[in-house]
C-alpha positions, -999 to +999 in steps of 0.1 A: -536+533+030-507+546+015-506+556-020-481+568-045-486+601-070-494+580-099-524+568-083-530+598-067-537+614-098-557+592-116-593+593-123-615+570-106-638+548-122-664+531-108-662+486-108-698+484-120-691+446-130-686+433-095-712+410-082-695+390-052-682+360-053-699+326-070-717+301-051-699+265-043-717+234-028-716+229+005-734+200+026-763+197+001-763+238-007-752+265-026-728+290+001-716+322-006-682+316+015-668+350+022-654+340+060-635+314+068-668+310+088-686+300+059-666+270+050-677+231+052-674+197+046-658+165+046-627+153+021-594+140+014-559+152+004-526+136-006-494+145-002-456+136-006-420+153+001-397+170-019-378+137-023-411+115-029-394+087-001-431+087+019-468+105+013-493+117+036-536+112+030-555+135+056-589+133+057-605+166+069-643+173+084-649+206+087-677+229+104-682+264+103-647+272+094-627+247+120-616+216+117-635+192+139-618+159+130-590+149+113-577+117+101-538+112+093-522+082+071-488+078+061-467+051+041-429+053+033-408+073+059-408+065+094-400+102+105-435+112+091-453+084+112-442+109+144-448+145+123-483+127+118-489+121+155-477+160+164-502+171+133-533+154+150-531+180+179-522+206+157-545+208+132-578+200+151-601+231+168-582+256+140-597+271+111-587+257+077-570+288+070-545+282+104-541+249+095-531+254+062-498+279+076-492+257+105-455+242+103-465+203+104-430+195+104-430+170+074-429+184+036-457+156+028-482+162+057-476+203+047-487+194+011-518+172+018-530+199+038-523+219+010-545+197-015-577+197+011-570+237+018-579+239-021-607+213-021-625+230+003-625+264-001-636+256-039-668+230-031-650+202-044-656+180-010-665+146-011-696+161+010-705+187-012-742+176-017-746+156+009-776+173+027-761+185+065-724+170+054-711+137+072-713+137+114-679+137+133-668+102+130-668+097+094-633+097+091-628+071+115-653+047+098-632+055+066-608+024+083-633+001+086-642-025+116-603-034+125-595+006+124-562+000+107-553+021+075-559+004+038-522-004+032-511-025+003-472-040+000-460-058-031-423-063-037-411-073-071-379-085-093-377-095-125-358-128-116-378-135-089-412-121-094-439-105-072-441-111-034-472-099-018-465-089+018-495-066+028-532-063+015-565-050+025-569-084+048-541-081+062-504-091+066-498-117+044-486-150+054-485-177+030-491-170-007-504-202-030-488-210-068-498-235-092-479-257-114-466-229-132-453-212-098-482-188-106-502-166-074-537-184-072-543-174-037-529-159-003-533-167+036-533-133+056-536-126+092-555-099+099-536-078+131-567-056+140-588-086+145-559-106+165-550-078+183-589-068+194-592-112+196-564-106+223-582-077+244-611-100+248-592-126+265-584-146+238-553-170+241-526-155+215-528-192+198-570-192+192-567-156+182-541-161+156-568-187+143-595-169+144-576-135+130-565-160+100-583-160+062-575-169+027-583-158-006-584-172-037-575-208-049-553-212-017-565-247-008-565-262-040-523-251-041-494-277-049-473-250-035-470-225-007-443-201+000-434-174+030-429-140+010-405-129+030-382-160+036-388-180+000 
């Protein structure tokens, strides 16, 4: 250690008031995290690129310092979609601290990893008292039964009004207005559900069918319209 002739001729004083570092929650306890080692638990991040044209949610679970499983969504920029496949063999068998300095290619998959490196280094995981944290896996049921990422597409104008093209359900198909050219309702086709319907040996018509559902008011419509084409 290298020191220069100020220091040199100093004093020294004794740090009397040091105590180590404060306890966070991890998996249901309180950890003195002082390794990378020491670190644990399962949560999310977002984030976006300098230009804010797509974002990026990871969703990390972390053992003992490396990341056992990792979950990558993205929304708005088609270049990400492929930064996102290079980031799932990247980030997975690290240690949070690698992760976090690996060059993921795309400014919004850099700055969710970003957000979780923060989350769980300070306790703040969605785990944080749950007794042994969440098993490998947890992410994945995060999609639910048609694993297909929660996406949600509404286009608007003011002259033309609100067109819903993708919800939870689905991909809408048909959306329902009253009298008053009001939304009472939507069909949607659910492409997890055709596209498992298909892998069973399901004819692409009786899939479609059986892939199909509706919400709201829709039968009771005067009026349906295609979002895309009305």
């Amino acid at each position: 250690m290298e020191y220069t002739n100020e220091v040199k001729k100093m004093t020294k004083v004794t740090c009397g008031a040091s105590h180590g570092c404060a306890p966070i929650p991890q998996e249901g306890k309180w950890t003195y995290s002082r390794e990378i080692k020491d670190i644990n638990g399962f949560t999310h991040g977002i984030g976006w690129c300098a230009p804010q044209q797509g974002a990026c949610k990871i969703s990390l679970n972390v053992k003992d310092g490396i990341i056992q499983e990792a979950l990558i969504e993205t929304i708005g920029c088609s270049g990400m979609t492929h930064s996102a496949a290079m980031a799932g063999e990247a980030i997975v068998g690290k240690t949070v601290l690698e992760a976090v300095n690996t060059d993921l290619v795309c400014d919004a998959i850099n700055t969710a990893m970003r957000e979780l490196f923060l989350q769980i280094v300070y306790g703040r995981t969605q785990s944080a008292f749950s007794e042994g944290g969440l098993p490998i896996g947890a992410g994945l049921e995060d999609l639910g039964k048609g694993l297909r990422s929660q996406v949600g597409t509404i286009y608007s104008t003011k002259e033309k009004g609100p067109r819903y093209l993708e919800l939870t359900e689905g991909y809408i198909e048909k959306i329902a207005l009253d009298e008053n050219n009001e939304i009472i309702g939507y069909q949607y086709l659910s492409l997890g559900k055709f596209t498992d319907f298909m892998k069973k040996g399901l004819k692409a018509e009786e899939a479609l069918e059986k892939a199909r559902g509706t919400y709201g008011r829709f039968k009771d419509a005067p009026k349906y319209i295609d979002p895309r084409q009305e």
